[in-house]
C-alpha positions as CSV (number, residue, x, y, z in Angstrom):
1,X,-36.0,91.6,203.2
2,X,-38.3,93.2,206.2
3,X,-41.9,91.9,206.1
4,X,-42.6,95.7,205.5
5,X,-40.9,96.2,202.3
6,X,-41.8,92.3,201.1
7,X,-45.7,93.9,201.8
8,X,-45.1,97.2,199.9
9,X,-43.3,95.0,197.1
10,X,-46.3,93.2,196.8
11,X,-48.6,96.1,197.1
12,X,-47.1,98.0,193.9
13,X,-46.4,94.4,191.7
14,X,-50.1,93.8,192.4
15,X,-50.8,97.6,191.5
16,X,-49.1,97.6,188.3
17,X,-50.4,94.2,187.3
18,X,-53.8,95.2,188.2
19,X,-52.9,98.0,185.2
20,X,-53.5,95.6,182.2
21,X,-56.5,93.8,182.2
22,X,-55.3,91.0,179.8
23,X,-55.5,87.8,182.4
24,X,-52.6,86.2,181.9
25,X,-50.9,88.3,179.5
26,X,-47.9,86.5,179.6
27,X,-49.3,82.5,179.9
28,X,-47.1,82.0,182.6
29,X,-49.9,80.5,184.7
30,X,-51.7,77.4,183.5
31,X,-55.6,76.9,184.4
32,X,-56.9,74.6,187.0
33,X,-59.0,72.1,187.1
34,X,-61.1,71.3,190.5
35,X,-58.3,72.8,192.4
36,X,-55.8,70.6,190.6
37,X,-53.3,72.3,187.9
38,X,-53.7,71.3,184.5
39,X,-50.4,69.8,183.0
40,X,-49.0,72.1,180.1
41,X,-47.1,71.2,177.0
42,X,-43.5,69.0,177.6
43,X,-41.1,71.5,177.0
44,X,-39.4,72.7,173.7
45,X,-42.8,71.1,171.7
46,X,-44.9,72.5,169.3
47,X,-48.8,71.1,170.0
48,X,-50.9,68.7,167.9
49,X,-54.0,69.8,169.8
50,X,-55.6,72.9,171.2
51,X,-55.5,71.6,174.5
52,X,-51.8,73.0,174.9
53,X,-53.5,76.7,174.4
54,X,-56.2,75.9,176.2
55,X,-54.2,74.6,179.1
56,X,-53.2,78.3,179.9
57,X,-55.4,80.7,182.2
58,X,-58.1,82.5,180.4
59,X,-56.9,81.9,176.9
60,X,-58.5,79.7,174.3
61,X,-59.1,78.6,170.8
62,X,-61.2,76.7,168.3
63,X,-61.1,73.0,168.1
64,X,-59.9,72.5,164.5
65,X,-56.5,74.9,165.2
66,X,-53.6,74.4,166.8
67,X,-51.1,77.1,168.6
68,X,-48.7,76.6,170.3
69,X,-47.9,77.2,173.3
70,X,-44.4,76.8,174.0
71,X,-42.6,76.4,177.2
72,X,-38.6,76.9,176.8
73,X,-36.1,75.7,179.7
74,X,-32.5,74.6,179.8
75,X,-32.8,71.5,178.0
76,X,-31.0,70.8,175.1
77,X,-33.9,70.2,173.2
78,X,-34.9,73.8,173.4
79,X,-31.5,75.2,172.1
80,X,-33.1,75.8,168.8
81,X,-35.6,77.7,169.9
82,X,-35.4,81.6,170.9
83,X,-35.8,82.6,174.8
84,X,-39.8,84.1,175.8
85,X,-39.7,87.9,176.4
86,X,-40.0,87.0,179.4
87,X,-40.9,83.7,182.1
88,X,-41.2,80.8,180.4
89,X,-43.6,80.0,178.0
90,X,-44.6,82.3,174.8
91,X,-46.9,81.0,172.4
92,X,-46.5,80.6,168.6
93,X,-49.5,81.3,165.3
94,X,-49.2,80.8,162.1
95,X,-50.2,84.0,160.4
96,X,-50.3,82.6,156.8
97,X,-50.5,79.5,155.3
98,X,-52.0,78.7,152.0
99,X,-53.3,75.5,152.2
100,X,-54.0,72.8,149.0
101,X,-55.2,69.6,148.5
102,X,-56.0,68.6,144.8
103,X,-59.1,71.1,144.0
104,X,-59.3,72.3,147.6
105,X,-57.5,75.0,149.0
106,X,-58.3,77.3,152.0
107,X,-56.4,79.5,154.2
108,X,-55.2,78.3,157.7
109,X,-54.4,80.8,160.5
110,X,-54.0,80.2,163.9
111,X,-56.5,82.4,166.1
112,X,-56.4,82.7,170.2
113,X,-59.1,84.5,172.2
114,X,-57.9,86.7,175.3
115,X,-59.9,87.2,178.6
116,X,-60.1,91.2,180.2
117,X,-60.1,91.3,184.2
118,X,-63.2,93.6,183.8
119,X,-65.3,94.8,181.2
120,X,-63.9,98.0,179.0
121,X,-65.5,101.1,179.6
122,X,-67.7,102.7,176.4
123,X,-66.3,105.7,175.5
124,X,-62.5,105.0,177.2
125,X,-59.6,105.0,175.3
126,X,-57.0,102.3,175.9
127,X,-53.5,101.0,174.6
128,X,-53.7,97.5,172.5
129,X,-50.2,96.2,172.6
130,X,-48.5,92.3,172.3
131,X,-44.8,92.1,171.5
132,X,-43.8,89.4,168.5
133,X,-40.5,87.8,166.8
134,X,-40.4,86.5,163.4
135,X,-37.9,83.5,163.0
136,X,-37.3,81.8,159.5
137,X,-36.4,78.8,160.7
138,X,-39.5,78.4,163.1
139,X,-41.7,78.2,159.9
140,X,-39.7,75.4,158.8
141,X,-39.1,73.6,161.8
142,X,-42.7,73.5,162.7
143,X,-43.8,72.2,159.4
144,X,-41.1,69.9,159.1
145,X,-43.0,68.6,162.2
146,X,-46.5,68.1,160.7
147,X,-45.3,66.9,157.3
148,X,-41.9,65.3,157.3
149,X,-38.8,66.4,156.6
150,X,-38.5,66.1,152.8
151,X,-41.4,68.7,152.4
152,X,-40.7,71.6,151.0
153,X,-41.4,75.2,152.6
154,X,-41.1,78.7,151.6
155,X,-41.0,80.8,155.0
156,X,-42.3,84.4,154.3
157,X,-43.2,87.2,156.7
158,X,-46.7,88.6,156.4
159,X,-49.0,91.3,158.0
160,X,-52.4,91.6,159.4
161,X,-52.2,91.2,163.0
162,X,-55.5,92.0,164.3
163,X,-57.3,92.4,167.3
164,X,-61.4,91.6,167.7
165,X,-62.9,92.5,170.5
166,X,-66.5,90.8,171.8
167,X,-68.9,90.6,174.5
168,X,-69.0,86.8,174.6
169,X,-66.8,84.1,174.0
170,X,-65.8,82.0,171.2
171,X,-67.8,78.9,170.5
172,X,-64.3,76.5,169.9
173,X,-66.4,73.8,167.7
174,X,-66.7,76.2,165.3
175,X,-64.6,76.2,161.8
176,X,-63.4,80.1,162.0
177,X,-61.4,80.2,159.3
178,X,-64.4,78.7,156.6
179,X,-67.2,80.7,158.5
180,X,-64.7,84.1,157.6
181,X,-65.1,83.4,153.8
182,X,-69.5,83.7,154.3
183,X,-69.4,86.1,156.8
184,X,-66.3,88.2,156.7
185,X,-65.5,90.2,160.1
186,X,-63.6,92.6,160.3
187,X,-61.4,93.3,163.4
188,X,-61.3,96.6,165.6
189,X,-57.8,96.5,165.5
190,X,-55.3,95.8,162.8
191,X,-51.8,95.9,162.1
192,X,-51.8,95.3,158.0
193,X,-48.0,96.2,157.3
194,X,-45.6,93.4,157.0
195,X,-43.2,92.6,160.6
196,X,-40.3,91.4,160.1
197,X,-38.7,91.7,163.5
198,X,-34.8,90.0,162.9
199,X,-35.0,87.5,164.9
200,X,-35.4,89.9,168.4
201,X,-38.6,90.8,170.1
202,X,-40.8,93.9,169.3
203,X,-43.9,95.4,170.5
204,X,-46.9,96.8,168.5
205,X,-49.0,98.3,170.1
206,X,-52.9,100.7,169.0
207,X,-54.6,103.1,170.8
208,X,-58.8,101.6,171.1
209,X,-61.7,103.5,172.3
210,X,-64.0,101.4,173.4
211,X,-67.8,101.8,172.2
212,X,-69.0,98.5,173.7
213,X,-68.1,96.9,177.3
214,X,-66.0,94.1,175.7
215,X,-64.9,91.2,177.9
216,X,-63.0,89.2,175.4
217,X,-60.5,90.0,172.3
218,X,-59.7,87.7,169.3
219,X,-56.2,87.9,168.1
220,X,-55.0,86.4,164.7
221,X,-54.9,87.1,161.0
222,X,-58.9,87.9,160.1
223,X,-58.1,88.3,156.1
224,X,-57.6,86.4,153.3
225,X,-54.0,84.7,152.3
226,X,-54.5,86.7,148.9
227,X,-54.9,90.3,150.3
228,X,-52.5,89.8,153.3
229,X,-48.9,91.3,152.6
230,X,-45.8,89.2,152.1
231,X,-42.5,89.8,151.2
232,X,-43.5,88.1,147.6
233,X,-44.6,90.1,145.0
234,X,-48.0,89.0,143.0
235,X,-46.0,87.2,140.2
236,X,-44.3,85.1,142.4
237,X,-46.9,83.9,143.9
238,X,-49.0,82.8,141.0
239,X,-46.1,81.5,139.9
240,X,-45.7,79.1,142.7
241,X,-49.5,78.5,142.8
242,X,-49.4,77.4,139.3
243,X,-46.5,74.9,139.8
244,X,-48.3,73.5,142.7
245,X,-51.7,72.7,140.8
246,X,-51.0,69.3,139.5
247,X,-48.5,68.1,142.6
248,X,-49.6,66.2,145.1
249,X,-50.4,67.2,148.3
250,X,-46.6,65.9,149.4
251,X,-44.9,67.6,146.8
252,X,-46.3,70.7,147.2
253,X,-43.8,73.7,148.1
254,X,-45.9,75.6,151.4
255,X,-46.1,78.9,152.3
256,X,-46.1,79.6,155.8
257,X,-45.6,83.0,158.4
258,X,-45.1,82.2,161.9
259,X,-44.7,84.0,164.2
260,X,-44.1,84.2,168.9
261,X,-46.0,86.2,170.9
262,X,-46.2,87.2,174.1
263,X,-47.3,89.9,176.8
264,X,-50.2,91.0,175.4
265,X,-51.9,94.2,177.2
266,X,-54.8,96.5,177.8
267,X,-53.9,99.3,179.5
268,X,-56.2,102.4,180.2
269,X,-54.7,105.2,178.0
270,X,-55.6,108.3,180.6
271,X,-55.5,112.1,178.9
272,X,-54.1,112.6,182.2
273,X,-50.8,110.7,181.4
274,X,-50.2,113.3,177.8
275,X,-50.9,116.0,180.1
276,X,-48.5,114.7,182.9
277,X,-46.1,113.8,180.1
278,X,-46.4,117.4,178.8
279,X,-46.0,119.7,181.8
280,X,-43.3,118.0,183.9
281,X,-40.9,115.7,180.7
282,X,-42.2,118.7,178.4
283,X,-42.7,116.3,175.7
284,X,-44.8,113.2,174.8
285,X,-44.1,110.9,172.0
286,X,-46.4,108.4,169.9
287,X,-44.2,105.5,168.1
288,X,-45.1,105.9,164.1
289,X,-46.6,102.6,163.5
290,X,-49.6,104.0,165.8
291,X,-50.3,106.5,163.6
292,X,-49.1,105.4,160.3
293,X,-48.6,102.4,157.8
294,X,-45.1,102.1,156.7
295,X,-44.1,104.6,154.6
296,X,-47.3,106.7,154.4
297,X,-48.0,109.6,155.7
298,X,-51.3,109.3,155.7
299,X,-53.3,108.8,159.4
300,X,-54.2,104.8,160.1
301,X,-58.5,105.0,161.0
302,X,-57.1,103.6,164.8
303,X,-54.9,106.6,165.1
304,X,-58.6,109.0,166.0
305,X,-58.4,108.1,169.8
306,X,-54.6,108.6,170.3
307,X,-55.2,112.4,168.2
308,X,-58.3,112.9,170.7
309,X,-56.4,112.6,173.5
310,X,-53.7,114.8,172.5
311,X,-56.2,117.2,171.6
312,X,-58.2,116.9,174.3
313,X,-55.4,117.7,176.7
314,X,-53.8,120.9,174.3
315,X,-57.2,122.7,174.4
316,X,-57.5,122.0,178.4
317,X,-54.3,123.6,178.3
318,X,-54.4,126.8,176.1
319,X,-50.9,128.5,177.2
320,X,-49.1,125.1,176.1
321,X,-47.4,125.8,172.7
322,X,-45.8,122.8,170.8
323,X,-43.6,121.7,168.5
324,X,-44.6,118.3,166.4
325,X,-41.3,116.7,165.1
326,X,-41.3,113.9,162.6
327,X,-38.3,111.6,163.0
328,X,-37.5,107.9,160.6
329,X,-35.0,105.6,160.9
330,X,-32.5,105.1,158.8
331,X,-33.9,103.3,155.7
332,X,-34.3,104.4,152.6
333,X,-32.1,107.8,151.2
334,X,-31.7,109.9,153.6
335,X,-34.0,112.7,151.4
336,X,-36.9,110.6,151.5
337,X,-37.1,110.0,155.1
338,X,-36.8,113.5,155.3
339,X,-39.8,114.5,153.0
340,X,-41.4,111.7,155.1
341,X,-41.0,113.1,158.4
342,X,-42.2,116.4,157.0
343,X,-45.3,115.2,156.0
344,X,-46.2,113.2,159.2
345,X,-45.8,116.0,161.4
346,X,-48.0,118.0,159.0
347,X,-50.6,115.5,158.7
348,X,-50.9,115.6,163.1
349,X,-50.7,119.2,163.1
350,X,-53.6,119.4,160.5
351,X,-55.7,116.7,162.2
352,X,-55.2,118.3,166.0
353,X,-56.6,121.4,164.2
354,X,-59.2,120.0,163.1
355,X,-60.5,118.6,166.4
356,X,-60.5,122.4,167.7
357,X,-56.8,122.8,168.9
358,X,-55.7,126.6,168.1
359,X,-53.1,126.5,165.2
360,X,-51.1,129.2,167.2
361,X,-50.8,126.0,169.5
362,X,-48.8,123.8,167.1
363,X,-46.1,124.1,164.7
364,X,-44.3,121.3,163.2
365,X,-41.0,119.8,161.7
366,X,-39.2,117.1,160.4
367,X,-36.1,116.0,161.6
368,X,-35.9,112.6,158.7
369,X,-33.4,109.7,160.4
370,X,-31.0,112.5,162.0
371,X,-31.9,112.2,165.8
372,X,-32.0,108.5,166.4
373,X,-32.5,107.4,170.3
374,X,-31.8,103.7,169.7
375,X,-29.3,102.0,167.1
376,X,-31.2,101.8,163.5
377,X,-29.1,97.8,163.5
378,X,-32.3,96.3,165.2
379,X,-35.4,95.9,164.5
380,X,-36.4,97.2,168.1
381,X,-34.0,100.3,167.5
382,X,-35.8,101.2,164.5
383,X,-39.2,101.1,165.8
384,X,-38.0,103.3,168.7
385,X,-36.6,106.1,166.0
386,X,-39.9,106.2,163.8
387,X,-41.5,108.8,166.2
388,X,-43.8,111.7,166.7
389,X,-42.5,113.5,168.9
390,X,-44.6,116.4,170.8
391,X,-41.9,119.3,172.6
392,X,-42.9,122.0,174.7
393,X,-41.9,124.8,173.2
């Protein structure tokens, strides 16, 4: 390659990097100490210390947890574990884990703290996103790790993924998860339906406006075990509570999500992209989960900056008329995702009205699991088909 192309290569990698302020957002690069590189985790290991987390640039967490950061290469140790999204390394929380101990119990999450480049602006809106894979046999493995193989585990999938954003960093010494139950925080960001991703990797991603310069963001499961969903219905898990009172710690059957991550992102979310989108693509189009929980059609309280922006840019542009088309995947009956798509598309159309777009602006219709763009036999393909689509008319 000609020193002038390697030079213009670099110029637009380093431009489109410079794009997400998350440092490190894909802990490829491990931090350095007085010039020399920290050493990581061996390969294909879970950790038994924070120090493997804290290894990697500009991430860390608290003392008493222990994520993993996971490094995956050709070795045939790693075999049972899935490829990162990308590089090499990825790093893996548990979500949910109820924990007992005779009279003791407490919930046990795994919580990591992200660094920005720069300071977010007040009033800016920008896109939240981290991509995630859910493996059964993860949970297992890694307790199977901790407490020997004859223990006995019931892998689940959970929600709450949530995002806290701060001016200052963590204090590590500190016992999160106990100081949550005295003084409950509540996180900016949060993705309460349950993921279940089939074993492949998908991205979930929030639209934030910013009302404080935040630095920092702290990413984990902030609720309680006993208001997060599962895929376990309320019975069932008293049931399994109750048989685990009188066991001993050993003998108890444990709960556990976990869950890989990697490439997390800030991105500045810019009214002039919609409007870019909308004038030369003529449409635009917002994944569901942004604006909805699962089968609601009802708008999520994070959804306000994404509908600002839209509206922002529709009453900049009076002359542009456009259609709002609801589209599912495919299931459920085919009726219901329907009536579904129906009502989500209504629900924008009222809400852009209502922050001063001109109804003769908008009309809207649903189009249920009948115009797929991906196959509805992934989990990625689905999340692609749950749409909002906005069409120049």
């Amino acid at each position: 390659m000609r020193p002038g192309l390697i030079l213009l290569c670099n110029l637009i990698c380093g431009m489109l990097f410079s794009q997400n302020y998350v440092v490190n957002g894909s802990f490829e690069r491990l931090e350095k100490n007085n010039g020399t590189l920290l050493k990581g985790p061996p390969p294909c290991k879970f950790s038994s210390n924070p120090d493997a987390l804290n290894s990697a640039e500009a991430w860390q967490t608290f003392d008493m947890q222990t994520p993993d950061l996971i490094t995956v290469d050709d070795s045939e140790s790693c075999f049972s574990l899935p490829k990162p999204r990308r590089g090499s390394k990825m790093v893996g929380l548990i979500m949910y884990h109820p924990f007992q101990d005779g009279q003791f119990s407490y919930d046990y999450h795994e919580l990591i703290q992200g660094t920005l480049a720069r300071p977010l602006q007040k009033g800016k809106t920008y896109q939240v996103s981290f991509w995630v894979q859910s493996h059964d046999s993860l949970g297992i493995f890694h307790l199977n790790e901790v407490f020997g193989r004859q223990t006995s585990i019931r892998p689940v999938f959970c929600g709450n993924f949530g995002f806290y954003f701060s001016e200052g960093r963590i204090q590590p010494r500190e016992n999160f998860m106990a100081s949550l139950v005295d003084f409950p925080m509540t996180p900016q960001l949060n993705h309460a339906e349950m993921v279940n991703t089939d074993g492949e990797w998908q991205q979930i991603s929030f639209s934030f406006k910013a009302d404080k310069p935040y630095k920092y963001f702290l990413f984990g499961n902030f609720y309680s075990d006993a208001i997060t969903e599962v895929n376990m219905d309320a019975e069932t898990r008293m049931q399994l509570d109750e048989s685990n009172m009188d066991l001993q710690f050993w003998q108890k059957t444990k709960r556990i999500a976990y869950y890989l991550f990697d490439d997390f992102a800030v991105v500045e979310d810019k009214e002039t992209d919609i409007e870019t989108a909308l004038l030369t693509k003529k449409n635009y189009t917002l994944q569901s989960a942004l604006l909805f929980e699962s089968g609601n059609a009802e708008l999520k309280p994070q959804s306000k900056s994404a509908i600002e922006s839209l509206a922002a840019v529709l009453k900049k542009n009076p002359s542009l008329k456009v259609e709002i088309g609801g589209h599912t995947d495919d299931v459920g009956a085919a009726d219901y995702n329907q009536k579904l798509s129906e009502q989500r598309a209504q629900t924008v159309c009222k809400a852009l009205i209502a922050e001063g777009v001109q109804p003769d602006q908008l009309n809207w219709k649903g189009y249920g699991e009948g115009s797929p763009i991906a196959s509805n036999d992934t989990a990625t393909g689905r999340q692609k088909n749950r749409r909002v689509v906005f069409k120049v008319r």
